[in-house]
Structures are given as structure tokens and as C-alpha cells.
N, C-alpha and C positions, 0 to 999 in steps of 0.2 A: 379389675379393669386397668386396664394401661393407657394414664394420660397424659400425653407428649405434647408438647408445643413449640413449634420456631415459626418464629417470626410470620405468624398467621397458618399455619398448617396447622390445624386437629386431628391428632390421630388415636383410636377407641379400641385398634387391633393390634396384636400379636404382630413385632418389628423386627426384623433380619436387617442386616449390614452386612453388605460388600464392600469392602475399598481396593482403593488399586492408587497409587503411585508411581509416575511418569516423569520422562528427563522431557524436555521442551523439544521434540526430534518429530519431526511428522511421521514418521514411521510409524513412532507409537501408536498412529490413530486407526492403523488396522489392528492392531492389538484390542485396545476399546471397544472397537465394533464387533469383535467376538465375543467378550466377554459379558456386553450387553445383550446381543442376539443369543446368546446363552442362557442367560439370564431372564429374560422376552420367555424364551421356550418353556423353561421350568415354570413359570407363571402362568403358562396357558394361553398367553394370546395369541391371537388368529396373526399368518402371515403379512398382512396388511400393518397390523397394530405393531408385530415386532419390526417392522420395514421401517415405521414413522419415527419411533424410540429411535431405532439406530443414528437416522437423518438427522435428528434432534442432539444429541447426545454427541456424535462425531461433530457435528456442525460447533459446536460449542467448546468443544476441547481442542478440533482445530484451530477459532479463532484464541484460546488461552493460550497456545503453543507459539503461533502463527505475530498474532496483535499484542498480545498480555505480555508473554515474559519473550518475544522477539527470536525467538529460535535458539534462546541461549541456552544452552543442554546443562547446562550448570543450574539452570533453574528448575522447577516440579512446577506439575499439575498435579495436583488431588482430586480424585473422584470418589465420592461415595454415594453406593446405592443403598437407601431407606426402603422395605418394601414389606408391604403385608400382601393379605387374598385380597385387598380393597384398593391398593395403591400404590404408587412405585413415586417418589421423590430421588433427584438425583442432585447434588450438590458437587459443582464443578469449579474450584477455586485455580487461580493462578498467582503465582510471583511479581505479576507488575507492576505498573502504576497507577492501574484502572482506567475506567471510560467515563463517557456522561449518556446513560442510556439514551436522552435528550432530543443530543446532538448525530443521532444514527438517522439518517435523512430517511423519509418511507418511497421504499422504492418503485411505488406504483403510482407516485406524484407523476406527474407529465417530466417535471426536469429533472427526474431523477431515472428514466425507465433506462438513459442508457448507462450509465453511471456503474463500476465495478462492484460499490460495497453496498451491504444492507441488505442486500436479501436474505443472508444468511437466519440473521437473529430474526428477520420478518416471518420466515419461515418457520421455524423455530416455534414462534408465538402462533402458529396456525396448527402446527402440528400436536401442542401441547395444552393442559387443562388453564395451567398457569405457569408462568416466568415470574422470578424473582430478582433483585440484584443486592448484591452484599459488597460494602465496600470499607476493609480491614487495610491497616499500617502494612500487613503483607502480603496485599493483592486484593484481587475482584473473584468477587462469586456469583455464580449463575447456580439458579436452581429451578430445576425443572419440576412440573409435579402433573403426574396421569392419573385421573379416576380409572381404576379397572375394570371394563363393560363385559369383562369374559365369564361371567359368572350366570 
């Protein structure tokens, strides 16, 4: 038996790793979105399941590209995808100076519906099992984590 632990995730299955390393360029983030949706597909999930992954996952690397390390192509994003037949964990680190998940205003507040930011990571935590946040001397980390219902 294989028993892995971060930061509150148990995992009891057989673990593959993807990673992929990126320059801070928005470009990148149609890259990502293939290689997740790629990734979605060899796992079996239904169209809908690979659609929310992608929304999730792009959303999150944009804001690391975008907010974290400011469009500086001198900096990385890290992506790594954790995945069994049971789950898919993606850890999404950037170069910044980090956030205060906190202080992300909820944007379904009355003063907040017309307001630019926030939806993103709102979404995000709707589309996903759990959010996490890591906050290292060399950036922020987001990690996503999906129970797999394709089975």
C-alpha cells in the first residue's frame, strides 16, 4: 500500500506525476489547457468533468502568471499533476510574493457583484473537491484536489 500525505490529502492508490514548467506569458495558458484536457481524457472523465478541470486549473495559472509573478517571463509557474483511478491533485505554484486568501472579497456580496476580481478563485472553489493554499520564501501555491466520480 502506498501511503502519501500533503498537507491533509490521503492517498491509498497507485500515483502518476505530470509536471510542466512555464515562463509567466499568457500564452502559456492555452498550453495548460491541453495538456490538462489531455490528461481529463486518459482518466475517463465525462466532458462536463474535463470542461470544469480545465476552468479550474487555467483559472489558477492565469492568476499565477497574471497576479503572482506580474507577467515577468523571467519568472516560472510550476504545475504538477498528482493522479490515480481515485483522484487528480494539481499543485500550482508561482514566483511571487503571494496573497492573503482572506482578503479575496466574495463576489456574490451585494458590493462586490460589480467589482473585476474574485470570481475567479470563487469559481474555482465551486468547481473543485478542495482548494488549498501554500505560502513558501519562493511563491504561493494553489492546490486543487477532485474526487474521481468516473468509475
Amino acid at each position: 500500500m502506498n501511503w502519501k500525505k500533503l498537507k491533509g490529502f490521503v492517498s491509498l492508490h497507485k500515483e502518476h506525476v505530470l509536471e510542466m514548467v512555464i515562463p509567466s506569458d499568457p500564452v502559456q495558458i492555452h498550453k495548460v489547457e491541453m495538456e490538462t484536457d489531455k490528461l481529463a481524457k486518459k482518466l475517463g472523465l465525462k466532458e462536463d468533468d474535463r470542461d470544469n478541470l480545465g476552468i479550474a486549473v487555467t483559472e489558477v495559472v492565469a492568476n499565477a502568471i497574471i497576479h503572482g509573478n506580474k507577467k515577468n517571463k523571467h519568472k516560472k509557474v510550476f504545475i504538477k499533476f498528482i493522479y490515480s483511478d481515485k483522484f487528480i491533485r494539481i499543485h500550482i505554484r508561482d514566483e511571487g510574493q503571494g496573497f492573503i486568501p482572506d482578503d479575496i472579497a466574495n463576489p456574490v456580496e451585494p458590493e462586490n457583484i460589480f467589482k473585476d476580481s474574485g470570481r475567479g478563485i470563487f469559481i474555482v472553489k465551486t468547481l473543485m473537491d478542495d482548494v488549498k493554499y501554500q505560502f513558501h520564501d519562493h511563491g504561493s501555491e494553489v492546490i486543487l484536489y477532485k474526487v474521481l466520480h468516473n468509475l
